[in-house]
mmCIF file as gemmi writes it, N, C-alpha and C atoms, coordinates in Angstrom:
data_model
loop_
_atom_site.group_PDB
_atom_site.id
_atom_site.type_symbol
_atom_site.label_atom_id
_atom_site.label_alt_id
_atom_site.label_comp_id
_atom_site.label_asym_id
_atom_site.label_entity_id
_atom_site.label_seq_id
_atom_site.pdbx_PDB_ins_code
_atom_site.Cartn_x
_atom_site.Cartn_y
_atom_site.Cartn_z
_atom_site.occupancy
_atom_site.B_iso_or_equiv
_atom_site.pdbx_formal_charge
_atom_site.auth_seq_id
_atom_site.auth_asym_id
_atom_site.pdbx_PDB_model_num
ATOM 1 N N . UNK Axp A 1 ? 0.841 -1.181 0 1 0 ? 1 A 1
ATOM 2 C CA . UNK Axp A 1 ? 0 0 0 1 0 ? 1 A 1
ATOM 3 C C . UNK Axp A 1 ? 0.889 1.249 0 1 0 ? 1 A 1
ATOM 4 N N . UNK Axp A 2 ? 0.808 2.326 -0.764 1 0 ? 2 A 1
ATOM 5 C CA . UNK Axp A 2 ? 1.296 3.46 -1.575 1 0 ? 2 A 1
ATOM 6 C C . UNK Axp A 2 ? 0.542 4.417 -0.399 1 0 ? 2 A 1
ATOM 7 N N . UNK Axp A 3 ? 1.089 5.303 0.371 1 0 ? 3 A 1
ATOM 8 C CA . UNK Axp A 3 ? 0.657 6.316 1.489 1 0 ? 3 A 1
ATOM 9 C C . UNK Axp A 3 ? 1.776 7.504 1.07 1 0 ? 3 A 1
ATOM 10 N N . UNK Axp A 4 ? 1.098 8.544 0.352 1 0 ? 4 A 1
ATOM 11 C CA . UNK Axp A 4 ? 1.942 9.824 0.518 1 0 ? 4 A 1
ATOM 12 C C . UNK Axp A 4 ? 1.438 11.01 1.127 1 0 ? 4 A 1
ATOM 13 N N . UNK Axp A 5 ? 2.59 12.102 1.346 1 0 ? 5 A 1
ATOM 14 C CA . UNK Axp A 5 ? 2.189 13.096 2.199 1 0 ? 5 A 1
ATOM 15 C C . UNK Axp A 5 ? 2.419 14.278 1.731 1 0 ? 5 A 1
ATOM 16 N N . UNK Axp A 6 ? 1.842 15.283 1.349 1 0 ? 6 A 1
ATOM 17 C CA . UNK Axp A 6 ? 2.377 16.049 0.544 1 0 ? 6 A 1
ATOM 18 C C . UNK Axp A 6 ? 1.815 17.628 1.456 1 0 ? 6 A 1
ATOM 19 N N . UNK Axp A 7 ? 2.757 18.478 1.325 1 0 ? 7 A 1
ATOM 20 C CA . UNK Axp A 7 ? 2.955 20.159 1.449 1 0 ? 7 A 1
ATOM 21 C C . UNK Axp A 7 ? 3.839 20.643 0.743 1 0 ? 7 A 1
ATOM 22 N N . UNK Axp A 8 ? 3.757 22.443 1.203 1 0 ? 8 A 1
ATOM 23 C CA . UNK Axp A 8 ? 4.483 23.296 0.323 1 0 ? 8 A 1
ATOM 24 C C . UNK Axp A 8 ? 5.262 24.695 1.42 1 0 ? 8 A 1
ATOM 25 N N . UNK Axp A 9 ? 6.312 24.583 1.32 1 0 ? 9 A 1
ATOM 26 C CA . UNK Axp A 9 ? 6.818 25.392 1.763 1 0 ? 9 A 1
ATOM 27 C C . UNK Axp A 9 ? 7.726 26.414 0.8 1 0 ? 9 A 1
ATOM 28 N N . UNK Axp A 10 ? 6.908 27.935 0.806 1 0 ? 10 A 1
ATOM 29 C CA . UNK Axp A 10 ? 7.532 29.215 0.423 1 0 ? 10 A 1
ATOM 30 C C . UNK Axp A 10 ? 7.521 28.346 -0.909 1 0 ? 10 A 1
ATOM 31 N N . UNK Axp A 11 ? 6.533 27.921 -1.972 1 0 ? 11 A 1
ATOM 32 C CA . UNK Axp A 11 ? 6.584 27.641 -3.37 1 0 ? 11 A 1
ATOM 33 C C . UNK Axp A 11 ? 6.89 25.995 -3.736 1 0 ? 11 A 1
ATOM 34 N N . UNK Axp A 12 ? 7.71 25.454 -2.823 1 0 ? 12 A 1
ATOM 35 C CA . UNK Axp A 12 ? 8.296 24.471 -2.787 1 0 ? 12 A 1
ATOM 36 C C . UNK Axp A 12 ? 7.561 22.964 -2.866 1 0 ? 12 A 1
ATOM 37 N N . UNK Axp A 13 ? 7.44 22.194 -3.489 1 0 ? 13 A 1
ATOM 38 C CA . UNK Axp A 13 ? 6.893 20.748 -3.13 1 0 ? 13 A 1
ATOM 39 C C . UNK Axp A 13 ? 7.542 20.178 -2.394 1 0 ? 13 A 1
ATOM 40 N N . UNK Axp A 14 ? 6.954 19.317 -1.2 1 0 ? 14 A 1
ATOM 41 C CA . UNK Axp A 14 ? 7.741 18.639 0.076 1 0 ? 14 A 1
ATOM 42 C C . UNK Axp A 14 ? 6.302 17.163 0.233 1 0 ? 14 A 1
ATOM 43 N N . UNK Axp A 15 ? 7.021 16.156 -0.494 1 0 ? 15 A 1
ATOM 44 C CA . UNK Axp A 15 ? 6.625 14.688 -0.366 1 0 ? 15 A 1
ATOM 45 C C . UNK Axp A 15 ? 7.321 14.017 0.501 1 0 ? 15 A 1
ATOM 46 N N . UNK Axp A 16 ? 6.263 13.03 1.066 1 0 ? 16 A 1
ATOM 47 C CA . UNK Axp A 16 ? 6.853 11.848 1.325 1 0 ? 16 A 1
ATOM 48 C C . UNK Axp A 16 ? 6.117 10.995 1.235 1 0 ? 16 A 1
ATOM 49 N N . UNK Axp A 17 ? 6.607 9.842 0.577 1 0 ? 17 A 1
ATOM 50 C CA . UNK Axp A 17 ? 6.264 8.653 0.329 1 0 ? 17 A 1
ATOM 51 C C . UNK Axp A 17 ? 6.425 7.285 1.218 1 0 ? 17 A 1
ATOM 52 N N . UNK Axp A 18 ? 5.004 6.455 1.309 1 0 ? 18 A 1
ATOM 53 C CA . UNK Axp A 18 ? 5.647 5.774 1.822 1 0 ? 18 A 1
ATOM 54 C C . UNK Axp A 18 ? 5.107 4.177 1.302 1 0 ? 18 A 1
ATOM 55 N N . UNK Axp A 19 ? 5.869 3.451 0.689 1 0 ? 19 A 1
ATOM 56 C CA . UNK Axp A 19 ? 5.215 2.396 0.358 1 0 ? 19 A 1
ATOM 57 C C . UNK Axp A 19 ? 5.75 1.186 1.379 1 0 ? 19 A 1
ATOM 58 N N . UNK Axp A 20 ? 5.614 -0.035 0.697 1 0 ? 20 A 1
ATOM 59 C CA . UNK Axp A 20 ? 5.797 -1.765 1.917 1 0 ? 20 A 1
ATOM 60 C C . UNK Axp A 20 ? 6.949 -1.235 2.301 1 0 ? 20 A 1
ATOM 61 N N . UNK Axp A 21 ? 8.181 -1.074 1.94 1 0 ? 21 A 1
ATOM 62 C CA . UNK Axp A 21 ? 9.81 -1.557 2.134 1 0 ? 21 A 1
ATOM 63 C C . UNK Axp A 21 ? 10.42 -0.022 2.114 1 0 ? 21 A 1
ATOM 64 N N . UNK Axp A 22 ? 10.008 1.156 1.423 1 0 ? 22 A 1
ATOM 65 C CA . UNK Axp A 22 ? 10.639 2.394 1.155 1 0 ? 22 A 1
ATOM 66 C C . UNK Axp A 22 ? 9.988 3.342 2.156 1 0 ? 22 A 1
ATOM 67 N N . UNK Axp A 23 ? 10.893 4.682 2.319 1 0 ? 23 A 1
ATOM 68 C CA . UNK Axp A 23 ? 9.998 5.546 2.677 1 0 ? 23 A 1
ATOM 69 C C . UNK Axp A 23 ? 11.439 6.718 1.787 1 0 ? 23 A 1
ATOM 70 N N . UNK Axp A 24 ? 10.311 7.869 1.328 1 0 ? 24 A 1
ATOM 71 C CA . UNK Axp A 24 ? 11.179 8.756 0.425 1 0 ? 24 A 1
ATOM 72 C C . UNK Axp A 24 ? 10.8 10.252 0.895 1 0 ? 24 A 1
ATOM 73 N N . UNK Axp A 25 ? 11.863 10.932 1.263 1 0 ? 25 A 1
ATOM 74 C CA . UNK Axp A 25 ? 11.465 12.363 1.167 1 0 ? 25 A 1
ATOM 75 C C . UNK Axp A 25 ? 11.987 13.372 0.098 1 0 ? 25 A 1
ATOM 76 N N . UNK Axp A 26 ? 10.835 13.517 -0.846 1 0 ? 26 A 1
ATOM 77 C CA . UNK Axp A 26 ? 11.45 14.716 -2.305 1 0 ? 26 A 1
ATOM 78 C C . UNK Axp A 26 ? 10.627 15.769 -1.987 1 0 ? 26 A 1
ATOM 79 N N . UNK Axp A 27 ? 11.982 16.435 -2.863 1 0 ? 27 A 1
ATOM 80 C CA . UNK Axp A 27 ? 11.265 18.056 -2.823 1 0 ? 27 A 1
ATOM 81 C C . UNK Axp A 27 ? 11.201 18.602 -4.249 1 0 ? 27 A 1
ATOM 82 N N . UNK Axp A 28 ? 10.071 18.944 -4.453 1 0 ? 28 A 1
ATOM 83 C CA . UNK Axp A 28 ? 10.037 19.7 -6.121 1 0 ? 28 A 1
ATOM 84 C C . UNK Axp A 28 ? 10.699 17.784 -6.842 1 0 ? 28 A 1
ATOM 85 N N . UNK Axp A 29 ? 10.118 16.819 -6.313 1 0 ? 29 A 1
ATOM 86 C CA . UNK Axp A 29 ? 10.121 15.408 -7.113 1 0 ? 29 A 1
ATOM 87 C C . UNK Axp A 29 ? 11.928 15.101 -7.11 1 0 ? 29 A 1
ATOM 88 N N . UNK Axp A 30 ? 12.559 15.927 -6.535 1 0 ? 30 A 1
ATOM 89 C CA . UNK Axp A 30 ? 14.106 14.889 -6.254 1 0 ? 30 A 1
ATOM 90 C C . UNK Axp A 30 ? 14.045 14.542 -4.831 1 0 ? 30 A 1
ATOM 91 N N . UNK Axp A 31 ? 14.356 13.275 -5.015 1 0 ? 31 A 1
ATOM 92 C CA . UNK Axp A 31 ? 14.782 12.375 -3.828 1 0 ? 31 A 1
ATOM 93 C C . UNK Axp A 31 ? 15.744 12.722 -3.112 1 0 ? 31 A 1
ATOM 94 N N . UNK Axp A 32 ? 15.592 13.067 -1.522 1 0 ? 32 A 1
ATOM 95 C CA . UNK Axp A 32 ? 16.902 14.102 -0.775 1 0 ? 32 A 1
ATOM 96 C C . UNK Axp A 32 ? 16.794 13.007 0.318 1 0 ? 32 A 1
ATOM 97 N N . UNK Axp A 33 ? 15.863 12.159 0.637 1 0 ? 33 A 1
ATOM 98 C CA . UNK Axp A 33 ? 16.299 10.881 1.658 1 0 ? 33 A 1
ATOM 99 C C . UNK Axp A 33 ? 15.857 9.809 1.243 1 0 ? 33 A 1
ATOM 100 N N . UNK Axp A 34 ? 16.007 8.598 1.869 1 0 ? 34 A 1
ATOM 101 C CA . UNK Axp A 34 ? 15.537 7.426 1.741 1 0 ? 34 A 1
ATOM 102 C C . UNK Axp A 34 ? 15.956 6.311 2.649 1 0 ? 34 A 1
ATOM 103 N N . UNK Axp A 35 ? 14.661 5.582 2.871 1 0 ? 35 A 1
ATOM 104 C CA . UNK Axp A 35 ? 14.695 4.651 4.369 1 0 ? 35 A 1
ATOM 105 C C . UNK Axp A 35 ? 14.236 3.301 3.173 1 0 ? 35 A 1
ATOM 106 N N . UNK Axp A 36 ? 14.812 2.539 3.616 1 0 ? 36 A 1
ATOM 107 C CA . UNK Axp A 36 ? 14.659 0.872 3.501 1 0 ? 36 A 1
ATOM 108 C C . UNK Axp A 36 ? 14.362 -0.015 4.443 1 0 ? 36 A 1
ATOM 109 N N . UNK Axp A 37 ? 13.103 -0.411 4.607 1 0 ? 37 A 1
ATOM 110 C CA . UNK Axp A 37 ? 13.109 -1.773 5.909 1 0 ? 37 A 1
ATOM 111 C C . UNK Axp A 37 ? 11.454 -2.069 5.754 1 0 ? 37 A 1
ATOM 112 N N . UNK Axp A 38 ? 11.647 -3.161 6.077 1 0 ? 38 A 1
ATOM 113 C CA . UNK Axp A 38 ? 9.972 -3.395 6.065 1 0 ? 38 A 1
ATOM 114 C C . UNK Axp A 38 ? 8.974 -2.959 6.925 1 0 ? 38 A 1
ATOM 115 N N . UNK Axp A 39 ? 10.013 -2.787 8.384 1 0 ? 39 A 1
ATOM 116 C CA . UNK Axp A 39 ? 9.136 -2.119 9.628 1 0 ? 39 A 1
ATOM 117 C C . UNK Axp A 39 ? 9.73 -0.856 9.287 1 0 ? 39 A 1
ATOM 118 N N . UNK Axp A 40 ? 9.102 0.207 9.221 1 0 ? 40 A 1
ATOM 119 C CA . UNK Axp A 40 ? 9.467 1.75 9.313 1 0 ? 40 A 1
ATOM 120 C C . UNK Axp A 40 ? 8.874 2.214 10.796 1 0 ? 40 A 1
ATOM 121 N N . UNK Axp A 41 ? 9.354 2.191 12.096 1 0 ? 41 A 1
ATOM 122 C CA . UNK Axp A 41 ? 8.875 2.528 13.366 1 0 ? 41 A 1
ATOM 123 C C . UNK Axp A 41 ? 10.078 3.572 13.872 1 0 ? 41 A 1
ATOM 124 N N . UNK Axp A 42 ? 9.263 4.968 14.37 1 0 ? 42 A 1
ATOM 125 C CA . UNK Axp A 42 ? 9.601 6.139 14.176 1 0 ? 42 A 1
ATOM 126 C C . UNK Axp A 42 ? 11.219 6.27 13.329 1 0 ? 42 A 1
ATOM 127 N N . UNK Axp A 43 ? 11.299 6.591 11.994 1 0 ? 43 A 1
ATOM 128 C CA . UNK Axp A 43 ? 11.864 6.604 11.003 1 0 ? 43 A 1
ATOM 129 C C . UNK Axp A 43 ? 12.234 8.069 10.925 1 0 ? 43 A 1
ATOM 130 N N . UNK Axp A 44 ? 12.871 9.465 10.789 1 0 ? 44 A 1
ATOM 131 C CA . UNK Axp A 44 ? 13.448 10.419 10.768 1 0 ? 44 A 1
ATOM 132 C C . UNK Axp A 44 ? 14.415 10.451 9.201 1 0 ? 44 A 1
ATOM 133 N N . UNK Axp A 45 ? 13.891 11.668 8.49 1 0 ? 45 A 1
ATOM 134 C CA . UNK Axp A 45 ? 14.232 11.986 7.167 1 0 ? 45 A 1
ATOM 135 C C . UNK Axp A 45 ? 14.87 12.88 7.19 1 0 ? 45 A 1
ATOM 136 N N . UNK Axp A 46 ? 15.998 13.608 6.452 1 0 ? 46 A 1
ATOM 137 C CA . UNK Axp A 46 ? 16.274 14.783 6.547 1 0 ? 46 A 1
ATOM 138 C C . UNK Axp A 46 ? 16.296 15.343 5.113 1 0 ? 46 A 1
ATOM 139 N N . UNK Axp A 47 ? 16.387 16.691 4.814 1 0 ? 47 A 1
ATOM 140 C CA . UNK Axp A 47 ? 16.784 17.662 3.466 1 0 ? 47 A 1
ATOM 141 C C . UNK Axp A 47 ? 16.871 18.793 4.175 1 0 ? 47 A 1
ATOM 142 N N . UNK Axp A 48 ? 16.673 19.272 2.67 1 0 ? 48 A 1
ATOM 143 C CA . UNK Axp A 48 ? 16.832 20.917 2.674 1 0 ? 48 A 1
ATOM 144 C C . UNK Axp A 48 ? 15.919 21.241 1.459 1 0 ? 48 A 1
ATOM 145 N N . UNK Axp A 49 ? 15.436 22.827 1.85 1 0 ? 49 A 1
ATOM 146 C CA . UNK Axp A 49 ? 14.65 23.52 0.949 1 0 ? 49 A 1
ATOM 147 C C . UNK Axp A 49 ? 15.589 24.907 0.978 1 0 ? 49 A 1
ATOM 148 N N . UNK Axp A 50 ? 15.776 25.461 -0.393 1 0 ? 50 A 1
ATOM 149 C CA . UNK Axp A 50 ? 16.222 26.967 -0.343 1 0 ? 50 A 1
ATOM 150 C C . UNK Axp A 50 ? 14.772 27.805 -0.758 1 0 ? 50 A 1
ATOM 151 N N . UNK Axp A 51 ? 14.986 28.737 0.009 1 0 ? 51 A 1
ATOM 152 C CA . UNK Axp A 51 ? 13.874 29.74 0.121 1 0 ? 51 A 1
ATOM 153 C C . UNK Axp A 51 ? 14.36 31.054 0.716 1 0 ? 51 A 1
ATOM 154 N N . UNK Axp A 52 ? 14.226 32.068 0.115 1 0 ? 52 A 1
ATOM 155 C CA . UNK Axp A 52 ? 13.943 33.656 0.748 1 0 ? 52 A 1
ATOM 156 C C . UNK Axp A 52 ? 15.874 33.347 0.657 1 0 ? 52 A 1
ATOM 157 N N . UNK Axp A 53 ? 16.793 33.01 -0.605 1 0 ? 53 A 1
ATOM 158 C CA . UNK Axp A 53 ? 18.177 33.143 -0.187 1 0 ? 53 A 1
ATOM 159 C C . UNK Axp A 53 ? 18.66 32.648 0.613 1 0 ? 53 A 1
ATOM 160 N N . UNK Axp A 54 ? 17.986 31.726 1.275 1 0 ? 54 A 1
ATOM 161 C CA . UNK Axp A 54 ? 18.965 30.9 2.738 1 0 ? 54 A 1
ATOM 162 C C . UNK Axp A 54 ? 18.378 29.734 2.175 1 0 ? 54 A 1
ATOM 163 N N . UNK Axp A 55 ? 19.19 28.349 3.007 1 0 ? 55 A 1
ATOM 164 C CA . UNK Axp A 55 ? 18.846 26.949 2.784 1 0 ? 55 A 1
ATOM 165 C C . UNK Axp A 55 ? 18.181 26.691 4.065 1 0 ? 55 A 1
ATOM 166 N N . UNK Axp A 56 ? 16.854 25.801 4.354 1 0 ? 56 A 1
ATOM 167 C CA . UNK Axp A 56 ? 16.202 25.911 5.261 1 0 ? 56 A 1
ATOM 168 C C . UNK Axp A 56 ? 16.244 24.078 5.535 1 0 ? 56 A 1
ATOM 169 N N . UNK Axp A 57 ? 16.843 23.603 6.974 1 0 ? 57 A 1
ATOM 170 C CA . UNK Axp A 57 ? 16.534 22.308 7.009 1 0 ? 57 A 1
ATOM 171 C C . UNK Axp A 57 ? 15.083 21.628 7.256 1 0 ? 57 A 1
ATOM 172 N N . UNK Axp A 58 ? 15.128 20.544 6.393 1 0 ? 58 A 1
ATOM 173 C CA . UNK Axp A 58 ? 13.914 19.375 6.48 1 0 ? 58 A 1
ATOM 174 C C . UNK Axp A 58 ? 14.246 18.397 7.545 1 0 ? 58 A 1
ATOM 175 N N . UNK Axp A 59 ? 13.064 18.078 8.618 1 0 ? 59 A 1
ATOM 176 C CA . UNK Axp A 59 ? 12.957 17.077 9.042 1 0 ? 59 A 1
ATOM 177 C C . UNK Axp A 59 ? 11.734 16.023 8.803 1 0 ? 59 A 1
ATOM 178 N N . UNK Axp A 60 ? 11.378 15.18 8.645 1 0 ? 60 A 1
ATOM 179 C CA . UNK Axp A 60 ? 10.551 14.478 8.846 1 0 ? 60 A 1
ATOM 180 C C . UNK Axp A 60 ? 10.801 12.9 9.763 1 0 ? 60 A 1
ATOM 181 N N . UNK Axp A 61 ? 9.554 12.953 10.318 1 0 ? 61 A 1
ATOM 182 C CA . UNK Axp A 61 ? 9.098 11.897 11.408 1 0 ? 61 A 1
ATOM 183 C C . UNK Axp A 61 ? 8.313 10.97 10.397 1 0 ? 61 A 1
ATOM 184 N N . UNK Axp A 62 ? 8.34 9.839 10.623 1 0 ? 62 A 1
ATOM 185 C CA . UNK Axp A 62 ? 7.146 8.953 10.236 1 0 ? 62 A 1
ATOM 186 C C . UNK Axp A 62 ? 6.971 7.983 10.884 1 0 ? 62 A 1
ATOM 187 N N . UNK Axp A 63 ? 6.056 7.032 11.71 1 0 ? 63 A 1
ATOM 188 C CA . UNK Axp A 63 ? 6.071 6.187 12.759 1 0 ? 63 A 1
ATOM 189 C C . UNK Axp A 63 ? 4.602 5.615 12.78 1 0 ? 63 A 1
ATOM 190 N N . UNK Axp A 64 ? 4.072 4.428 13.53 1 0 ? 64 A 1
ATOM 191 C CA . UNK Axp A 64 ? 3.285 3.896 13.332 1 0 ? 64 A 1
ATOM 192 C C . UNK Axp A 64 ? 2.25 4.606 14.452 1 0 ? 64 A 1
ATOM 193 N N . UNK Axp A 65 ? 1.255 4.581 14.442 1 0 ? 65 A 1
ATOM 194 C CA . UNK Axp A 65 ? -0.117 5.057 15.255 1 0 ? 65 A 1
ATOM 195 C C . UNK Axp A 65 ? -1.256 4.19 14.778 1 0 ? 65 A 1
ATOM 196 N N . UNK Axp A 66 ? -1.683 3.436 15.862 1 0 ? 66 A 1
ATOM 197 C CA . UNK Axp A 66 ? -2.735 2.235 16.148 1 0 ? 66 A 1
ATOM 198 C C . UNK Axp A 66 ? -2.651 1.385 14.903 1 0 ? 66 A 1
ATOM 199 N N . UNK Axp A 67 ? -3.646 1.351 13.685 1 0 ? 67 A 1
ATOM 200 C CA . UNK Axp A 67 ? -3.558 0.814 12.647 1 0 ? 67 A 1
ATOM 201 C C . UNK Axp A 67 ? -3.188 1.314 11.242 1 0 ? 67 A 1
ATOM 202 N N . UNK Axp A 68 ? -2.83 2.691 11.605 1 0 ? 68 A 1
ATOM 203 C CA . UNK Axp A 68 ? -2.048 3.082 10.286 1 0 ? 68 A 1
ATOM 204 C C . UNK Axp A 68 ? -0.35 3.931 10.556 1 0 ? 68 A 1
ATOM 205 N N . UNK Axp A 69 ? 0.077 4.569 9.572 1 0 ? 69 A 1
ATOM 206 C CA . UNK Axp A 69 ? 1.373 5.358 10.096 1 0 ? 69 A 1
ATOM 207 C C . UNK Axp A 69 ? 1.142 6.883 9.96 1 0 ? 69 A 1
ATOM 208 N N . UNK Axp A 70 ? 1.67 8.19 10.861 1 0 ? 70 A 1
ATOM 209 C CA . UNK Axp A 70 ? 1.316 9.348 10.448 1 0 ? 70 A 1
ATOM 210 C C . UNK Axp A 70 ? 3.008 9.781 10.25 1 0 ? 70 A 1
ATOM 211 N N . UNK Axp A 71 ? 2.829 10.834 9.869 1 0 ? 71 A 1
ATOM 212 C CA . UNK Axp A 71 ? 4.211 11.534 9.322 1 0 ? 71 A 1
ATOM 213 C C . UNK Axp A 71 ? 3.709 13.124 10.08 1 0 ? 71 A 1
ATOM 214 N N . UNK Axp A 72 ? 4.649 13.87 10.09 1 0 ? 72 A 1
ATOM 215 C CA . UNK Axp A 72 ? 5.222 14.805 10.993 1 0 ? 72 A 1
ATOM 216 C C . UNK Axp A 72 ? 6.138 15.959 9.946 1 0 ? 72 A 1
ATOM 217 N N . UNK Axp A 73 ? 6.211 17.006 9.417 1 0 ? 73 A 1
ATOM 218 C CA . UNK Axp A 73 ? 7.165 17.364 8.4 1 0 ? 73 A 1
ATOM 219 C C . UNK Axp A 73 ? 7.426 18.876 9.513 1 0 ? 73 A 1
ATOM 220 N N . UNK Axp A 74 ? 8.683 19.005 9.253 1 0 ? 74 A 1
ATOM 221 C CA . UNK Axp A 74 ? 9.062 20.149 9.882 1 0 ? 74 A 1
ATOM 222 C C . UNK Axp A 74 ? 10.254 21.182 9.303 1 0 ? 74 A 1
ATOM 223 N N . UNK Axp A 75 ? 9.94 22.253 9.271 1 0 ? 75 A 1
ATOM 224 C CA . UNK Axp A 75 ? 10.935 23.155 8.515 1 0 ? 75 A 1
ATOM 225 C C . UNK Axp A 75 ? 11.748 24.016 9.598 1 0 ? 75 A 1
ATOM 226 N N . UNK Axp A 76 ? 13.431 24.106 9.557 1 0 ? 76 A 1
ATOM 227 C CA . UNK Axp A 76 ? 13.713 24.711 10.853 1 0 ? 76 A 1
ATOM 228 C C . UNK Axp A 76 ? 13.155 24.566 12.142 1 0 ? 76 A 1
ATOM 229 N N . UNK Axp A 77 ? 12.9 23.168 12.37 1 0 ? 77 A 1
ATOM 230 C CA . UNK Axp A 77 ? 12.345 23.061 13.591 1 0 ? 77 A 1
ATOM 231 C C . UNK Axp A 77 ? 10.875 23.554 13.973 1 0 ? 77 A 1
ATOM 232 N N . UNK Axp A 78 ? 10.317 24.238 13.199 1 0 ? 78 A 1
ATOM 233 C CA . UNK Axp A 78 ? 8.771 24.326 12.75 1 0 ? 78 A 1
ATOM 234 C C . UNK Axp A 78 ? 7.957 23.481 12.47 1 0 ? 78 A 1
ATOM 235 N N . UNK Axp A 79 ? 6.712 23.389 12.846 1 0 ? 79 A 1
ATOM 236 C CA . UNK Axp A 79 ? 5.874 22.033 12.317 1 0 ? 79 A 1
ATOM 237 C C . UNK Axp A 79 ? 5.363 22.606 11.069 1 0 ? 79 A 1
ATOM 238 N N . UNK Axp A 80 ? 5.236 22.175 9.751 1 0 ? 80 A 1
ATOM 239 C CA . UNK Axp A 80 ? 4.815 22.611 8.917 1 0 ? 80 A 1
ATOM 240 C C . UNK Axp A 80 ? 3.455 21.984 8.193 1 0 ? 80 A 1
ATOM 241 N N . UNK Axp A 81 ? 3.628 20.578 8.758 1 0 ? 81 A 1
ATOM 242 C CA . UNK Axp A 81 ? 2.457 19.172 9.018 1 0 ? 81 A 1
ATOM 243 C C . UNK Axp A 81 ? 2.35 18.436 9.338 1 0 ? 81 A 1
ATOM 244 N N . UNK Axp A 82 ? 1.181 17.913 9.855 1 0 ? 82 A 1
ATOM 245 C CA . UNK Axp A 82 ? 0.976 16.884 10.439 1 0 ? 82 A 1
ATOM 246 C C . UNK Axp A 82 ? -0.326 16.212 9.999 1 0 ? 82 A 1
ATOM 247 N N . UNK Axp A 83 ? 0.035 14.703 10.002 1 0 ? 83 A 1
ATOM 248 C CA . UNK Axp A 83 ? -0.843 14.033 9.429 1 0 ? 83 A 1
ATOM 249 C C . UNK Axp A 83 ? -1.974 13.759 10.281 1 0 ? 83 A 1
ATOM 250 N N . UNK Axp A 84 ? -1.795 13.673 11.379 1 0 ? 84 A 1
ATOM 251 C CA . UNK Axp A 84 ? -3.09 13.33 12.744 1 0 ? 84 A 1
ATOM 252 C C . UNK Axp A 84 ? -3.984 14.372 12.65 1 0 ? 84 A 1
ATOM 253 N N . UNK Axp A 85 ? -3.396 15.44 11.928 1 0 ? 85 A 1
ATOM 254 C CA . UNK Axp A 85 ? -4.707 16.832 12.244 1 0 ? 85 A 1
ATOM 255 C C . UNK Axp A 85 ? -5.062 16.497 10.311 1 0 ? 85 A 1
ATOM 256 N N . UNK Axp A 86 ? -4.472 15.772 9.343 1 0 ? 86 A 1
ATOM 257 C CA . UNK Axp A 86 ? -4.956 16.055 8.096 1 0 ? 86 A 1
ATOM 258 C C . UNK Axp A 86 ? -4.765 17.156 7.464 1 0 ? 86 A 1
ATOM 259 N N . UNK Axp A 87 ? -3.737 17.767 7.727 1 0 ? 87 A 1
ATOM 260 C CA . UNK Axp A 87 ? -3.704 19.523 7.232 1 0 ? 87 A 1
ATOM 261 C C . UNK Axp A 87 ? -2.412 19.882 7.707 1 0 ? 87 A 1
ATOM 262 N N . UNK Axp A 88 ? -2.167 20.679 6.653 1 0 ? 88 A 1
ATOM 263 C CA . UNK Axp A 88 ? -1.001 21.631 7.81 1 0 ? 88 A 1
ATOM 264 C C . UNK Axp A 88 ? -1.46 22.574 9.095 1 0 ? 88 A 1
ATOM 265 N N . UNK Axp A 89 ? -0.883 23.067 10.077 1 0 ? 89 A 1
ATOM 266 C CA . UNK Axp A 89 ? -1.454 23.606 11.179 1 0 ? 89 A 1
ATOM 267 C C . UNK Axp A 89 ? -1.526 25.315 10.398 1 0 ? 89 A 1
C-alpha cells in the first residue's frame, strides 16, 4: 500500500512517500532521503529547501499510530504538518 504526504513550503513541493519496504522524502520530485526496511517505526528523514536566499533544514518523522502510520514534516524546527490533524497547522 502506496501512502503519501504532501505540502508546500515558500513555493516548494515537500513529499513523502511511503510504500511496503521504502519511505522517500522529495522536494520539487528529487529524492533528498531514503529509508529501507519493512518495519518503518519512528523513522526520521532529513533535506533541505532553499527559500527567501537561505537553505532551510527538512525534518521528517514517520512512525506507526494504532492501525495506520502518520508523518510529521518540519521546517527549521517548525511544524509545517501533520498528518493526525490532516492539514497543515
Amino acid at each position: 500500500m502506496k501512502k503519501t504526504w504532501k505540502t508546500t513550503y515558500e513555493g516548494t513541493d515537500i513529499s513523502v512517500i511511503n510504500t511496503f519496504s521504502t519511505l522517500k522524502l522529495q522536494v520539487d520530485g528529487k529524492t533528498q532521503d531514503v529509508y529501507w526496511g519493512i518495519m518503518a517505526w519512528q523513522v526520521r528523514l532529513w533535506g533541505s529547501v532553499h527559500a527567501q536566499a537561505k537553505r532551510h533544514r527538512i525534518k521528517v518523522v514517520v512512525g506507526p499510530r494504532w492501525l495506520t502510520f502518520d508523518c510529521a514534516i518540519f521546517v527549521d524546527d517548525e511544524l509545517l504538518f501533520d498528518s493526525t490533524e490532516g492539514r497543515s497547522p
